[in-house]
C-alpha positions in Angstrom: -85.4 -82.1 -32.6 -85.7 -78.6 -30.8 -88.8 -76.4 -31.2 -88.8 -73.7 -33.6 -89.4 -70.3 -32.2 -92.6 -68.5 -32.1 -92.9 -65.2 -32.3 -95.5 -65.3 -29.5 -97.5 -68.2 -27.9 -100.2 -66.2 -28.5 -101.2 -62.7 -29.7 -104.8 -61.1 -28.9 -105.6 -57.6 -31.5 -108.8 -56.0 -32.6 -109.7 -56.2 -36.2 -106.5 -57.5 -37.0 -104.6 -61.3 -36.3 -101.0 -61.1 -35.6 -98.8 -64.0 -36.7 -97.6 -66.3 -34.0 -95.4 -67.4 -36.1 -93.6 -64.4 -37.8 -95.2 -61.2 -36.1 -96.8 -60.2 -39.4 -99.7 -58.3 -38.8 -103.0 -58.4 -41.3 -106.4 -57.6 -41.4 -108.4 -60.6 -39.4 -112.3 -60.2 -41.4 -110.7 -60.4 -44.4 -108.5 -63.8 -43.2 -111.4 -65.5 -41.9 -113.9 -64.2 -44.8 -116.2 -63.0 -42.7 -116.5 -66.8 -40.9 -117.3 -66.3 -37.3 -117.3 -70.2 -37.6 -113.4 -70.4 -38.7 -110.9 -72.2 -36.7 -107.7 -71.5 -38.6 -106.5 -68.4 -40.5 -103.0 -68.5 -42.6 -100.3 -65.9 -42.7 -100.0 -64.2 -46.0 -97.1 -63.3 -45.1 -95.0 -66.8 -43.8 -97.6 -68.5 -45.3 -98.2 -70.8 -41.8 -101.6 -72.3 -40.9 -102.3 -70.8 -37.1 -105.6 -71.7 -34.5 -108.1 -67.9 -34.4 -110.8 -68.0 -32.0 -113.3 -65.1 -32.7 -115.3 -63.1 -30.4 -117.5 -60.3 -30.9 -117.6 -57.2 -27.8 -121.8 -55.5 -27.7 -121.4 -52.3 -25.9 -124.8 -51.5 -25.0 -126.1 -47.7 -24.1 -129.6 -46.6 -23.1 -132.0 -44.3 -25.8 -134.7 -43.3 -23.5 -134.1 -40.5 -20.5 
């Protein structure tokens, strides 16, 4: 049985989480509920189950002189 095409092996977005599946983009916080815990998000769109890993970017700058 052949593969089904993906839309991408793998997308990488900020704030949002882009189907690998379809290409449907939606909001990611709102997908994961806020989990920085969660494993899997699913498309509202195709409705397919997909892997999210979560990381966070600290930009630090200084206060003092």
């Amino acid at each position: 049985m052949s593969k089904k095409k993906l839309f991408s092996e793998e997308t990488t977005m900020i704030d949002n989480c882009q189907c690998v599946y379809c290409g449907h983009v939606f909001n990611g916080r709102d997908a994961c509920n806020a989990d920085m815990d969660r494993q899997t998000v699913t498309c509202p769109k195709c409705s397919k189950r997909m892997f999210v890993m979560i990381s966070v970017e600290y930009t630090c700058q200084p206060i003092e002189d």
